[in-house]
KOLMI-329818 format. One record per residue (C-alpha): residue number from 1; residue in one letter; x, y, z. Coordinates in nm, 2 decimals, padded with zeros to 4 digits. Each point is the difference from the previous one (the first is absolute). Example, Ala and Ser with C-alpha at 12.3 -4.5 7.8 and 13.67 -1.06 7.14 Angstrom:
2
> k, r, c1, c2, c3
> 1, a, 01.23, -00.45, 00.78
> 2, s, 00.14, 00.34, -00.07
! end
This chain:
55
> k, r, c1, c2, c3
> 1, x, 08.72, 11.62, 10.22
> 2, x, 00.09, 00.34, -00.16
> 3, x, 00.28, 00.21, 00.00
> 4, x, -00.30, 00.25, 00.01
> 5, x, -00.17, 00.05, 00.35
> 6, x, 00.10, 00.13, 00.35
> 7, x, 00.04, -00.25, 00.27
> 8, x, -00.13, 00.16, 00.35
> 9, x, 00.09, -00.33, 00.20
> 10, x, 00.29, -00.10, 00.20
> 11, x, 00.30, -00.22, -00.23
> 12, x, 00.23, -00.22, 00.13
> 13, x, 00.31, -00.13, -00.14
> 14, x, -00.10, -00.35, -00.20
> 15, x, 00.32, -00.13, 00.11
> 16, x, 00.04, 00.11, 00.40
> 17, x, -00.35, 00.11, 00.06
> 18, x, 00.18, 00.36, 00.14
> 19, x, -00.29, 00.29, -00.02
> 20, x, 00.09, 00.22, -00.23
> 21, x, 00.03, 00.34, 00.03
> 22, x, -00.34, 00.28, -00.14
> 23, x, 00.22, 00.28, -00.06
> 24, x, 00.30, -00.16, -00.27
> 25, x, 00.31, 00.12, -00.17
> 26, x, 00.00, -00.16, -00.31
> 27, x, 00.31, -00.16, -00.10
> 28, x, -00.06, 00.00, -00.40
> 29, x, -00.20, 00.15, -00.27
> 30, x, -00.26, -00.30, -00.06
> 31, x, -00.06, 00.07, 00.44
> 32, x, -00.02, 00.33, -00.07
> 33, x, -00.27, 00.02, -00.33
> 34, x, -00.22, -00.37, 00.15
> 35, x, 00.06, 00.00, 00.36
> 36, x, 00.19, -00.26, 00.17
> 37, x, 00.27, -00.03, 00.29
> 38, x, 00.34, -00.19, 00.07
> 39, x, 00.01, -00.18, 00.36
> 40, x, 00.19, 00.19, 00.20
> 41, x, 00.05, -00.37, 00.20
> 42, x, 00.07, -00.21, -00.30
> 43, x, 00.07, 00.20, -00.26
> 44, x, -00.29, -00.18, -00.23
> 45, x, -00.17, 00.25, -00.26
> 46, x, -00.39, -00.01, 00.02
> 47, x, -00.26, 00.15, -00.19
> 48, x, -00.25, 00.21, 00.17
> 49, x, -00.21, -00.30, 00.08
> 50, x, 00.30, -00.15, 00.18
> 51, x, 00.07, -00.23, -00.30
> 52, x, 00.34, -00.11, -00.03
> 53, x, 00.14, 00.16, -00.36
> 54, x, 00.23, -00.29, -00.15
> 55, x, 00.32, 00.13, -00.22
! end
């Protein structure tokens, strides 16, 4: 996958399977320009396809 694209379908957390929210505050610049979410459960970053993003 992309960074490019819009995702229209539900994401869960890779790590507790928690539904993550449409509307999302992002918590960095790289959510902010590609997309992407932190679990508000877990604290796990994701892409926008619900991708766990490694450090």
């Amino acid at each position: 996958m992309s960074k490019l694209g819009i995702n229209l379908k539900e994401v869960k957390c890779p790590n507790c399977g928690a539904v993550q929210p449409k509307v999302r505050t992002p918590k960095n610049f790289s959510q902010f320009l590609w997309g992407g979410n932190t679990c508000a459960n877990c604290g796990t970053e994701m892409d926008k396809f619900g991708k766990e993003i490694k450090k």
